[in-house]
C-alpha positions, 0 to 999 in steps of 0.5 A: 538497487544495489546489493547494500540496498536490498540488504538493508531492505531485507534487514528492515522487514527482517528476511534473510536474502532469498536464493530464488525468486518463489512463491514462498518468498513472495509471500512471506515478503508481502506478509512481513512488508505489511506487518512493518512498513506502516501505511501512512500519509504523515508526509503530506501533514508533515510538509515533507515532499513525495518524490516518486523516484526509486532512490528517494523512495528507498531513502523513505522507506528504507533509510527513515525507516518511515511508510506511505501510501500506495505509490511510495509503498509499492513503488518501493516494494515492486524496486525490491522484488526486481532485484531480487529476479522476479518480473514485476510490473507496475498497474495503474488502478482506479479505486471503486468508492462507495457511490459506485463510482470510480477514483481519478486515473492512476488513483492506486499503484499496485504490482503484477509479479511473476515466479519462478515457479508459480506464474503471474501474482498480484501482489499489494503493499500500498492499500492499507487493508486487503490481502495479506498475500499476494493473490493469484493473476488468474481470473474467475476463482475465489482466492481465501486469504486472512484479509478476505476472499478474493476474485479477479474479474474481468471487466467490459472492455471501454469503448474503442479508441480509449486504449490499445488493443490487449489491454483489458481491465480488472476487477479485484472484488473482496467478499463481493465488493469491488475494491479497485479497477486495475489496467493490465497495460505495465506503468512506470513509476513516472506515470503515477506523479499527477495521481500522487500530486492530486492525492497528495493537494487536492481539498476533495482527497481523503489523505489531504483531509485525514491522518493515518498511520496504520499495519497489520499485527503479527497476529493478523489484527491491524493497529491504526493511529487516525490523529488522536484516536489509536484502534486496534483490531484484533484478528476477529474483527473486534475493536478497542478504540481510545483518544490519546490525550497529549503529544507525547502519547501521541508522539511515543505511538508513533515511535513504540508501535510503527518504529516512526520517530517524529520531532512533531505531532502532524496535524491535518492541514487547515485543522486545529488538531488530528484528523480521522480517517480508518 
């Protein structure tokens, strides 16, 4: 990235340009990217291509003033925080689902940062709801943030021979349910492709399946736009729920409460109207 494109990204999530790379800045980078840079898969319903590669990750984000999902986010995210010093490292995850079983390799793309002056941190822009900061590296103790209490776990190692040594796997557990698996081995950007190209075409993936655009409030609530129907959560867990009627309440949701302006209402492909998804 150069120094107009970090400007202009700090100018987007409405941050000054830090003088060091901190713990606080992390923080607040993290906390400011969530409240406006909205979690969606608009793209896929849309027909736009998803490229994993910084300049048309940041032409996305940054340029179109639009979100994404965890590669797109993360990808972008993890671009920002290296120009601006910190040590970033790109983590392949697998998400656990409700059987209990684990997503497809490289299901989930989440960032290993290290500070200046607080070590290593996990950092997440790309999972829609989870923490609202960066969480500690460290495994064993719970971690209390607004989004839950958190625990990094280590896992049992996989049979010998299916990874190199030194490279164990995680367990990020919220509230005592596992959320992803992740490997500590450092990714590329490139190595996501096949897992985007699944998520992103697959009948049997839930963002080929459903629409979603959603961010955290200012006020530690979260906003959701599911196709027609707009939730908004409030910071105690309470819920207003309604269906939109007509396109151009559809179309001006988009645009007044995530800042995405669309020519056209996305629909779920196959479908005849918005899908659901939360």
């Amino acid at each position: 990235m150069n120094s107009a494109q970090v400007d202009a990204y700090l100018s987007r999530l409405g941050v000054r340009p830090p003088a060091w790379p901190t713990i606080d800045v992390l923080r607040e980078l993290q906390l400011r990217h969530l409240q406006t840079v909205p979690f969606e898969n608009l793209a896929i319903h849309l027909g736009e291509e998803i490229v994993l590669e910084e300049k048309r990750l940041l032409d996305k984000v940054v340029g179109a003033r639009r979100g994404g999902f965890c590669y797109e986010l993360n990808g972008a995210f993890g671009a920002l925080l290296a120009a601006l010093g910190y040590d970033v490292s790109l983590l392949a995850g697998r998400g656990h689902t409700e059987e209990g079983r684990l997503g497809i390799p490289y299901d989930h793309l989440a960032l290993r940062v290290r500070t200046v002056d607080a070590g290593e941190w996990l950092a997440d822009v790309g999972f829609g709801a989870l923490s609202h900061y960066p969480l500690v590296f460290e495994e064993g103790h719970e971690q209390e943030d607004p989004g839950g209490a958190f625990r990094i776990i280590q896992v049992r190692p996989e049979p010998p021979g299916t990874r190199g040594p030194g490279t164990p796997d995680v367990d990020l557990v919220r509230d005592g349910r596992p959320v992803y698996r992740l490997e500590t081995r450092p990714r590329a950007l490139g190595d996501f492709v096949a897992g985007a190209w699944w998520h992103t075409t697959s009948p049997q993936s839930h963002f080929v399946q459903s629409l979603v655009c959603s961010r955290l409030t200012e006020d530690g609530g979260r906003i959701t736009l599911s196709g027609r129907q707009l939730k908004v959560t409030a910071p105690d867990g309470t819920r207003d729920a309604r269906e939109l009627e007509t396109d151009e309440e559809v179309l001006a949701v988009y645009r007044e409460r995530f800042g995405i302006v669309l020519d056209r209402v996305p629909v779920v492909r196959g479908s005849g109207g918005g899908g659901g998804a939360s």
